[in-house]
PASEBA-1860 file (N, C-alpha, C; in nm, 3 decimals):
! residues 217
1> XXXXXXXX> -2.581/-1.117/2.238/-2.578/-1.200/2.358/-2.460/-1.160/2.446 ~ -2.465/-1.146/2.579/-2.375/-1.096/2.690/-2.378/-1.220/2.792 ~ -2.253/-1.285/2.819/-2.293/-1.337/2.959/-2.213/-1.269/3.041 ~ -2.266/-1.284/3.186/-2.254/-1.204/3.303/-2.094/-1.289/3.335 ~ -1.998/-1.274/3.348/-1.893/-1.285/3.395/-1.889/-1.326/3.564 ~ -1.954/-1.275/3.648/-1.991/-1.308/3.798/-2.018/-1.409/3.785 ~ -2.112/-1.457/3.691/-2.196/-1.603/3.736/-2.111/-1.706/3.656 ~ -2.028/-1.694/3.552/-1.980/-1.780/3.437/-1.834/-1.841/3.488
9> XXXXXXXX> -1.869/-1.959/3.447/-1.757/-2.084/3.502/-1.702/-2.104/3.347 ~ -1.545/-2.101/3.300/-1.534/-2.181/3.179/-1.470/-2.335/3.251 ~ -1.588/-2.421/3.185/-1.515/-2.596/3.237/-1.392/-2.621/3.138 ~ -1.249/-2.618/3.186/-1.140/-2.657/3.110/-1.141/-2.813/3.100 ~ -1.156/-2.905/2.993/-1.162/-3.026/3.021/-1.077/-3.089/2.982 ~ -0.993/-3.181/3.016/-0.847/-3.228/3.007/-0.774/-3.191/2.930 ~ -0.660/-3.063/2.972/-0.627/-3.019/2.892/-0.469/-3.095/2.882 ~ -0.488/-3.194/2.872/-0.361/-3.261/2.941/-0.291/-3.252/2.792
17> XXXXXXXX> -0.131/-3.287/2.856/-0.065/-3.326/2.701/-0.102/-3.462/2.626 ~ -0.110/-3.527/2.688/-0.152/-3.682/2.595/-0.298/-3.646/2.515 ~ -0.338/-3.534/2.563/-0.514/-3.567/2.448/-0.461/-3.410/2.348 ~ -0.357/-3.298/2.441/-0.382/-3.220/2.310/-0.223/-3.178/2.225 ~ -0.129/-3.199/2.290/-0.003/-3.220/2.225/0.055/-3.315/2.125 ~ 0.128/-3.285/2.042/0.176/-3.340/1.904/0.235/-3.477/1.940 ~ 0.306/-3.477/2.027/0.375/-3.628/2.089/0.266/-3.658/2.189 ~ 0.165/-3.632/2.206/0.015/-3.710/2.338/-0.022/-3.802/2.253
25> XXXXXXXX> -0.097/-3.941/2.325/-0.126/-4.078/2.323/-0.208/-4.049/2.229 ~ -0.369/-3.957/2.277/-0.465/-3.909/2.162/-0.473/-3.841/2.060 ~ -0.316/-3.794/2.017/-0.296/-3.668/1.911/-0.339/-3.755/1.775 ~ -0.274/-3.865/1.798/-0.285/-3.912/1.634/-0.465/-3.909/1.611 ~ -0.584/-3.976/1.688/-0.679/-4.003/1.727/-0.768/-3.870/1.648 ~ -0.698/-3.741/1.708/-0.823/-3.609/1.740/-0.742/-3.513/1.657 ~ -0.652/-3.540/1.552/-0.518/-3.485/1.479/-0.621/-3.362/1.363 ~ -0.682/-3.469/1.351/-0.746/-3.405/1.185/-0.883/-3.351/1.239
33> XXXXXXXX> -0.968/-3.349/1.356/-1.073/-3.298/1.359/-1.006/-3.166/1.439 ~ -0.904/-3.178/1.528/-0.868/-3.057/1.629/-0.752/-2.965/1.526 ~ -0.728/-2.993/1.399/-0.644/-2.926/1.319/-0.738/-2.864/1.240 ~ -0.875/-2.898/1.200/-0.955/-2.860/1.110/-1.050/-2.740/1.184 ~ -1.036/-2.757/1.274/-1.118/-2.651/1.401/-1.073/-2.590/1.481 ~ -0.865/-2.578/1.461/-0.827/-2.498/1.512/-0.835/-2.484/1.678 ~ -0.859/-2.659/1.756/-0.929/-2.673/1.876/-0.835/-2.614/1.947 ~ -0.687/-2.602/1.993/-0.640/-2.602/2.052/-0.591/-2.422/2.062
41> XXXXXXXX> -0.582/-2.365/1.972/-0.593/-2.245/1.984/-0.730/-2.199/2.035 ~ -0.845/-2.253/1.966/-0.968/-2.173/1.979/-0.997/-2.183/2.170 ~ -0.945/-2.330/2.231/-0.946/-2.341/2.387/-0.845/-2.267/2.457 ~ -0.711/-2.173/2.428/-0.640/-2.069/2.431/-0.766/-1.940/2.480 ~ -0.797/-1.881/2.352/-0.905/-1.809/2.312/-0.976/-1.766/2.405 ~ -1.062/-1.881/2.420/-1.188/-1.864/2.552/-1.119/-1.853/2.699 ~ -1.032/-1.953/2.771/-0.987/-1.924/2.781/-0.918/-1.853/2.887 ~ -0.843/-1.751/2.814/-0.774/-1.639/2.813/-0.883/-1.510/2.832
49> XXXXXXXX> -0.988/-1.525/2.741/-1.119/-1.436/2.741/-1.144/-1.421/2.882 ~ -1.188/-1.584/2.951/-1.280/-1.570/3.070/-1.179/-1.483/3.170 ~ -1.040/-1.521/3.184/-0.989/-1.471/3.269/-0.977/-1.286/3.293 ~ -0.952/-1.273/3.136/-0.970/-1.112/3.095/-1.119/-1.026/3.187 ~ -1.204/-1.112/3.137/-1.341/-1.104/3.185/-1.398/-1.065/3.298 ~ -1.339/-1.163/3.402/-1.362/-1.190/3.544/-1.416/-1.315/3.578 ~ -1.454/-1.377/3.446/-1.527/-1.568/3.491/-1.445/-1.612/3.553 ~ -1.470/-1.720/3.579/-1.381/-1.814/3.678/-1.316/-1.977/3.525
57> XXXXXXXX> -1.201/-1.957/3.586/-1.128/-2.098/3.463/-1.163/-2.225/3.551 ~ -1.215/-2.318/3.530/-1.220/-2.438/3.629/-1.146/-2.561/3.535 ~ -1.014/-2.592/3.606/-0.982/-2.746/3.515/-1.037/-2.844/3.579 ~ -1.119/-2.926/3.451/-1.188/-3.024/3.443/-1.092/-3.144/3.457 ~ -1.035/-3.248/3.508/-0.873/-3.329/3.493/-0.974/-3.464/3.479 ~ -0.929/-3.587/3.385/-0.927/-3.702/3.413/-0.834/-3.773/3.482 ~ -0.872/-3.847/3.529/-0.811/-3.929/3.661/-0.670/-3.983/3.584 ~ -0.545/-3.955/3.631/-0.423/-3.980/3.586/-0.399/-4.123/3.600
65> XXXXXXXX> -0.348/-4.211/3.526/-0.351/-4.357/3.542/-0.271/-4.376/3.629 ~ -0.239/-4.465/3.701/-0.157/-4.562/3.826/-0.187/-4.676/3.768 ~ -0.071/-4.773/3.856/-0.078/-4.891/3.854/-0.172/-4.962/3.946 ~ -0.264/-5.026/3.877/-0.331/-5.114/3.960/-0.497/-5.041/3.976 ~ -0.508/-4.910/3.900/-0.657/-4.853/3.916/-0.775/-4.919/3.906 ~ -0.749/-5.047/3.815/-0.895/-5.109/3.871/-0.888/-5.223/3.840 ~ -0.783/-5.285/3.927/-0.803/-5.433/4.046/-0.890/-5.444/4.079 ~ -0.998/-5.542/4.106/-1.072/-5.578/4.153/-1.268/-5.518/4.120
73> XXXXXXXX> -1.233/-5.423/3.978/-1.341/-5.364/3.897/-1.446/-5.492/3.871 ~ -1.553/-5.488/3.889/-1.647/-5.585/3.798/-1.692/-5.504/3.690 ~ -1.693/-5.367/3.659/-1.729/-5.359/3.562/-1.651/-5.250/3.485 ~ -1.569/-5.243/3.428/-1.479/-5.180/3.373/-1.542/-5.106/3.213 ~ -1.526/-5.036/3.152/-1.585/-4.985/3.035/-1.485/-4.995/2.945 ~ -1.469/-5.037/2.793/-1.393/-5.068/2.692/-1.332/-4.895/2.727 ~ -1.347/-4.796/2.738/-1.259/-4.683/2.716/-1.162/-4.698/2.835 ~ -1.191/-4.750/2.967/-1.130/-4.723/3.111/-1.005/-4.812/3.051
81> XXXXXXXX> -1.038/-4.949/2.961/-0.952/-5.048/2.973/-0.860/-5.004/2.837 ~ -0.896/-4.898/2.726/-0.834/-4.890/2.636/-0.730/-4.798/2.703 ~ -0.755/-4.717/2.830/-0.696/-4.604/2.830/-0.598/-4.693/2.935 ~ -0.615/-4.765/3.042/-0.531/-4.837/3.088/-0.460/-4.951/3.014 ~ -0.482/-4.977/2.921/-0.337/-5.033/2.828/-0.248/-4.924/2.758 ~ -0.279/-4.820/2.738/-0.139/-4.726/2.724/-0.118/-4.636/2.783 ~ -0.167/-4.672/2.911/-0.115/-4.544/3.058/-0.212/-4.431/3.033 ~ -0.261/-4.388/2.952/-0.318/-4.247/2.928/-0.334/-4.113/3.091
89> XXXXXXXX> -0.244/-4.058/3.025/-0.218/-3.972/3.142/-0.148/-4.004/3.276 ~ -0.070/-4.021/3.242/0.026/-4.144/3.360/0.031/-4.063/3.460 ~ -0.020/-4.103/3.571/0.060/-3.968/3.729/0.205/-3.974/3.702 ~ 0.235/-3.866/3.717/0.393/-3.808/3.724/0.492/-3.796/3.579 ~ 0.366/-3.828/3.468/0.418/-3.853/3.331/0.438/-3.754/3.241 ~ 0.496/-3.694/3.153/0.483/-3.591/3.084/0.351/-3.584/3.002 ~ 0.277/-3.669/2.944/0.139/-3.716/2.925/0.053/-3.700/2.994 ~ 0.091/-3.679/3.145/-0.027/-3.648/3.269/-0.052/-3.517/3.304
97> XXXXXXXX> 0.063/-3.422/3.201/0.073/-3.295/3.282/-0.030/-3.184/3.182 ~ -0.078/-3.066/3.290/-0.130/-2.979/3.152/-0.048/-2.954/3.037 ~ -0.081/-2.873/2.941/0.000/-2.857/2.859/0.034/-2.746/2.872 ~ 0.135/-2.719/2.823/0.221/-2.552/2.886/0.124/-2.428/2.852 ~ -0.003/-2.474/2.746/-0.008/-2.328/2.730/-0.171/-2.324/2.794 ~ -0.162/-2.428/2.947/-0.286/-2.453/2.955/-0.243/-2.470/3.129 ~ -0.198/-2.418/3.195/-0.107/-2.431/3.307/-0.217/-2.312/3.395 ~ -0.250/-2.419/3.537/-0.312/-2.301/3.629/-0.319/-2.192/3.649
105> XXXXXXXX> -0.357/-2.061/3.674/-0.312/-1.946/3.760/-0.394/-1.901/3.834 ~ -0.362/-1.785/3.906/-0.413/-1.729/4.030/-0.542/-1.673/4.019 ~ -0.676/-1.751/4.073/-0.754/-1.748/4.053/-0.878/-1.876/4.020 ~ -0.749/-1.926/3.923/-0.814/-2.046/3.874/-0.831/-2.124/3.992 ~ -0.979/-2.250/3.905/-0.981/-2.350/4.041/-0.950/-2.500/3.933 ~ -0.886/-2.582/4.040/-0.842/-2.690/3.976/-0.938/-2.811/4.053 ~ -1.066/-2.879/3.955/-1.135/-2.951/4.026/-1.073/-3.113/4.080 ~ -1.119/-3.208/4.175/-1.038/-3.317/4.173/-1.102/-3.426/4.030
113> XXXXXXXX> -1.039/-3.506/3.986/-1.017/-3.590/3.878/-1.162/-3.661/3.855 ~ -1.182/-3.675/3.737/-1.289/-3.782/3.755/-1.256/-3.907/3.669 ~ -1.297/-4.041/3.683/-1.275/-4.153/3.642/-1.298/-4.205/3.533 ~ -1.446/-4.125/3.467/-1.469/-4.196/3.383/-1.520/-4.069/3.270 ~ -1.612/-4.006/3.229/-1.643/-3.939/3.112/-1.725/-3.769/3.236 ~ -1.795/-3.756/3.298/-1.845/-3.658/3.336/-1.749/-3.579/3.476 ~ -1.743/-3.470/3.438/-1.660/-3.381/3.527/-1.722/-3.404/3.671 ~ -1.868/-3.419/3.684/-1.909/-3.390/3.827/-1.959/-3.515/3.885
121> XXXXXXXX> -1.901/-3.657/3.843/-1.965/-3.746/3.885/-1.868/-3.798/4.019 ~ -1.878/-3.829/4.123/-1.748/-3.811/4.212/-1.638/-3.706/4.258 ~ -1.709/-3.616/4.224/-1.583/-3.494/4.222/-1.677/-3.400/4.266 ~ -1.548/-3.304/4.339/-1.601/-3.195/4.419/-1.648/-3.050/4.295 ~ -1.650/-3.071/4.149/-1.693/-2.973/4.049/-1.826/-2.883/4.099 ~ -1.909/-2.942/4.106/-1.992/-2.913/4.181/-2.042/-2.800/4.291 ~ -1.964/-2.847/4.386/-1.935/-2.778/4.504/-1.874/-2.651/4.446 ~ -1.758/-2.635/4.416/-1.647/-2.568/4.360/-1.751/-2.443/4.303
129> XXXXXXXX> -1.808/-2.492/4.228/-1.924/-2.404/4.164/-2.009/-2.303/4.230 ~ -2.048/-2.409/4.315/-2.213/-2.313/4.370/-2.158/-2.284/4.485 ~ -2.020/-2.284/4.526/-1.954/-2.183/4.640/-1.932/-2.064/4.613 ~ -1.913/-2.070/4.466/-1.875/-1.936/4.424/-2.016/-1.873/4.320 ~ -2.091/-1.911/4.358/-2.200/-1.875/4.317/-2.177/-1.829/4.155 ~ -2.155/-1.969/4.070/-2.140/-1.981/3.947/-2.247/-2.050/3.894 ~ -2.289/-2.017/3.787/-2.410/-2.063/3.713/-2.460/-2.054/3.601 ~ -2.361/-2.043/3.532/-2.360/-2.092/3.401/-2.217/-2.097/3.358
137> XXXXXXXX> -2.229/-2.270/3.305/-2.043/-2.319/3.256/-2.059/-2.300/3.096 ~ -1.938/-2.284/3.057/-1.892/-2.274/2.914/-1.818/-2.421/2.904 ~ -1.853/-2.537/2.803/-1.759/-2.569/2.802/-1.680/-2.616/2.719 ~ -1.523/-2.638/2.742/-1.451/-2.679/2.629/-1.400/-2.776/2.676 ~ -1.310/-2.832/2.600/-1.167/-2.926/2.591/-1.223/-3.095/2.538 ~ -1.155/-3.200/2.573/-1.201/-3.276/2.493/-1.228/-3.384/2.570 ~ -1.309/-3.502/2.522/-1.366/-3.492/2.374/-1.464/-3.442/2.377 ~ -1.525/-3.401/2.294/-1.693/-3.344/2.247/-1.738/-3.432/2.282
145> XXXXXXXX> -1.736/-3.552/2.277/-1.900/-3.658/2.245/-1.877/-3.772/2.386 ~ -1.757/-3.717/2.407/-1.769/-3.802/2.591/-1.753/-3.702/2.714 ~ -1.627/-3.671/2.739/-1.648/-3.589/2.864/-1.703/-3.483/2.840 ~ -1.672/-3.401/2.720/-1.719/-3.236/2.744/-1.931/-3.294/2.750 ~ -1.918/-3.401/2.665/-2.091/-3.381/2.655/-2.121/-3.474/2.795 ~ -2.080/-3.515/2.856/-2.140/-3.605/2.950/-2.124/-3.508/3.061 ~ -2.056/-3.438/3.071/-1.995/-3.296/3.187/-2.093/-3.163/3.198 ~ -2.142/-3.153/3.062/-2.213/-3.051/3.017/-2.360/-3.116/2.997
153> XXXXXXXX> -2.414/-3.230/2.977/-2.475/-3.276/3.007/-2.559/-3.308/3.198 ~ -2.489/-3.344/3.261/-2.478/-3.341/3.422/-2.505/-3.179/3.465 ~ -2.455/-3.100/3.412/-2.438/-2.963/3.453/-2.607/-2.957/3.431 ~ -2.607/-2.971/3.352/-2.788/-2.909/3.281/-2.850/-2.964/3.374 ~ -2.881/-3.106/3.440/-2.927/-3.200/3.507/-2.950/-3.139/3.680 ~ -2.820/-3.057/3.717/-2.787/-2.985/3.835/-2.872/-2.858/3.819 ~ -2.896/-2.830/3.737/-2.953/-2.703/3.729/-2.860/-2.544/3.654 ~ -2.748/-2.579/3.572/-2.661/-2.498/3.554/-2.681/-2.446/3.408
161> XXXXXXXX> -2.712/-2.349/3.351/-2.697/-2.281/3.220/-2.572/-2.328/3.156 ~ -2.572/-2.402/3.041/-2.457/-2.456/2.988/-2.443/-2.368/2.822 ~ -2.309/-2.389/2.790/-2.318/-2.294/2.689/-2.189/-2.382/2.657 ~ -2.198/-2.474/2.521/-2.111/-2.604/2.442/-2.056/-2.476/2.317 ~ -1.882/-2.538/2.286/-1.832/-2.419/2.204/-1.774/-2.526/2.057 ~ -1.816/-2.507/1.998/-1.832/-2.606/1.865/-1.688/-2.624/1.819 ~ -1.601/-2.504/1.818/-1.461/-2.544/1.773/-1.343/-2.542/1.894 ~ -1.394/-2.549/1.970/-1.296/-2.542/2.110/-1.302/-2.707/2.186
169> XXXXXXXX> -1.338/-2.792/2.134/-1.350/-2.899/2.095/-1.300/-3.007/2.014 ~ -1.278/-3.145/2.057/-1.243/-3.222/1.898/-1.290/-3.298/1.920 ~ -1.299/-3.460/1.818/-1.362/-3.609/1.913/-1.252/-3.684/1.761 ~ -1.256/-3.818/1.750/-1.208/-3.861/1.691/-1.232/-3.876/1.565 ~ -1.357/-3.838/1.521/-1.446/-3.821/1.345/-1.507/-3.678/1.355 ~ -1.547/-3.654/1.274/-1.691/-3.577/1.230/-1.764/-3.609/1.286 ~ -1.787/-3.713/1.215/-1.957/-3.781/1.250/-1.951/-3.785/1.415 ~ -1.872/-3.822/1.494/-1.884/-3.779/1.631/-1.886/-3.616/1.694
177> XXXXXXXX> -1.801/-3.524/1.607/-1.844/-3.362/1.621/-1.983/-3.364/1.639 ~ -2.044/-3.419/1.485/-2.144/-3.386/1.434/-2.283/-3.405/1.570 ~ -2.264/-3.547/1.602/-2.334/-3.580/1.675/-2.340/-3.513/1.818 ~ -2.233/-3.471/1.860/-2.270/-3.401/1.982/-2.304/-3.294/1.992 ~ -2.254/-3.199/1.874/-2.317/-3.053/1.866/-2.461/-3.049/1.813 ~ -2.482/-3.129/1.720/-2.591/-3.106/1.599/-2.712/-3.201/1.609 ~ -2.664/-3.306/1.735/-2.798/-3.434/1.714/-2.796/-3.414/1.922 ~ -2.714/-3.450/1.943/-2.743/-3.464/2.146/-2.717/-3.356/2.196
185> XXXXXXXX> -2.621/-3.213/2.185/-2.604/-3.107/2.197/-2.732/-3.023/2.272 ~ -2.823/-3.000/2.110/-2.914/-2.917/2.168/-3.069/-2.989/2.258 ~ -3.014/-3.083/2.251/-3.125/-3.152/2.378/-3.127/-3.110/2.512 ~ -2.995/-3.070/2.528/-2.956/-2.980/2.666/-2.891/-2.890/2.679 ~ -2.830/-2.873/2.571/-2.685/-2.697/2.598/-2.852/-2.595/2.606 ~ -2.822/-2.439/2.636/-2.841/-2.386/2.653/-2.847/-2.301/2.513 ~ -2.723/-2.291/2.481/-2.648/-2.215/2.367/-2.489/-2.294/2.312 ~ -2.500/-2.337/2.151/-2.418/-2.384/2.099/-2.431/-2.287/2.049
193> XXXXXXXX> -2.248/-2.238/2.077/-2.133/-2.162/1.993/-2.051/-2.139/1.929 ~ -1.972/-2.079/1.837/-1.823/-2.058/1.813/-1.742/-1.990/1.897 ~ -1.585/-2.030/1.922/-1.545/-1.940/1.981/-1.568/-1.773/1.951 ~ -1.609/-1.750/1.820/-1.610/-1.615/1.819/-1.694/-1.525/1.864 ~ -1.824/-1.620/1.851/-1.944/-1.568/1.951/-1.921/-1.582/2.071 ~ -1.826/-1.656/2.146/-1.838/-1.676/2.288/-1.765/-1.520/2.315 ~ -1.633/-1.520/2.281/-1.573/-1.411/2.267/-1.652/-1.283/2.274 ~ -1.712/-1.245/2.205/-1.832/-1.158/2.216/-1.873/-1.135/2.322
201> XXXXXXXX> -1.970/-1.295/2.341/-2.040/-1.282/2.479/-1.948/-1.231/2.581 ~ -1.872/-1.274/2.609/-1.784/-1.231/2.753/-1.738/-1.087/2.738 ~ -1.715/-1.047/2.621/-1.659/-0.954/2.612/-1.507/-0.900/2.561 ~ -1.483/-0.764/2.568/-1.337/-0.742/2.497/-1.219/-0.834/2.541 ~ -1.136/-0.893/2.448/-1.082/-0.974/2.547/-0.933/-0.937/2.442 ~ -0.836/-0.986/2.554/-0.689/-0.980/2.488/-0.591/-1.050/2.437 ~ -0.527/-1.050/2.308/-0.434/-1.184/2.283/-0.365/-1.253/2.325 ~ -0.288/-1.197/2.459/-0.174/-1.269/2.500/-0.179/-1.235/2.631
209> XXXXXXXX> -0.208/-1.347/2.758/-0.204/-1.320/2.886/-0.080/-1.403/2.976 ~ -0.029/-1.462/2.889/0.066/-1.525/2.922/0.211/-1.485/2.996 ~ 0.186/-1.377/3.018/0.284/-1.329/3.118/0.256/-1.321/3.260 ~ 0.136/-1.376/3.294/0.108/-1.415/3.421/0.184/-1.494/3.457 ~ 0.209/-1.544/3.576/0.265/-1.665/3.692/0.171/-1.750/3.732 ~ 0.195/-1.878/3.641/0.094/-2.002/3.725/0.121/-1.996/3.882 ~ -0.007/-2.031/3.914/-0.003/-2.054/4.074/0.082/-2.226/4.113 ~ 0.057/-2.291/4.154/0.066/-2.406/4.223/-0.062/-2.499/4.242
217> X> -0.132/-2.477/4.197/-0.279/-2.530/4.141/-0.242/-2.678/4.079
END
């Protein structure tokens, strides 16, 4: 399997410090499924790949908390309200920021925030996409069984070749892995992967690109 690099979007999905760093709000949460799967390297990986490649990196961001985000909500969702009792991703917070080894660069596109679980629901992701005549997303970051699948889910819905990466991923159990790769997954991905097959697909790729200069993204 080859994907075409021209057409391929990797969706980066919050790669923030609070969901994937050792001191983040969600570390304790996604500790033992993203340690057992190696998530945070294996989302390094890809990646680093797409950029090698020529794909395009798109960060996927959840909406950074503020004070006062939803005053006057009638309908609020037990996650909006769990995540607004401990700030999750605070604007201007060390918790709100990417994580260092997950930091923009030149090239990359940084989409605007979304509120609740899907990358393209209110947000210009979308657009971003089919400007650049992208059409088929890879995606990673977390969680598996809410944003990456509700993001990657929507994508399919738009019309986009989706391609879900099994260890570039975490959620808070198994049984939630399980379920998004192995029970709701293939109802719509395209192609469920490992990073090592993705790797493949894109092509030769290199260990360490990190001597680039983030942009301002």
């Amino acid at each position: 399997m080859k994907f075409d690099p021209e057409s391929t979007a990797v969706l980066l999905i919050d790669p923030y410090n609070d969901f994937i760093a050792e001191e983040g709000k969600l570390w304790p949460f996604v500790k033992v499924v993203a340690e057992a799967t190696d998530t945070v390297a294996n989302m390094r990986k890809v990646t680093e790949a797409a950029r090698h490649s020529g794909a395009v990196v798109v960060f996927v961001p959840h909406h950074r908390w503020t004070p006062g985000d939803y005053d006057g909500w009638l309908r609020i969702t037990s996650s909006q309200a769990g995540a607004s009792q401990i700030r999750l991703c605070e604007k201007g917070s060390w918790g709100g920021t990417f994580h260092s080894e997950f930091q923009p660069r030149t090239g990359d596109v940084v989409a605007s925030e979304h509120w609740a679980q899907s990358g393209f629901a209110n947000t210009d992701l979308d657009q971003q996409l089919k400007l650049r005549g992208l059409g088929h997303v890879i995606v990673i970051g977390l969680l598996a069984n809410t944003c990456a699948e509700s993001t990657a889910r929507y994508a399919m819905e738009l019309g986009y070749e989706v391609t879900l990466v099994t260890d570039a991923t975490a959620a808070f159990s198994s049984e939630a892995m399980h379920a998004a790769h192995e029970v709701n997954g293939p109802t719509f991905a395209h192609h469920i992967l490992t990073t090592a097959e993705v790797l493949q697909a894109l092509g030769p790729a290199v260990d360490d690109l990190h001597g680039e200069e983030p942009n301002d993204a």
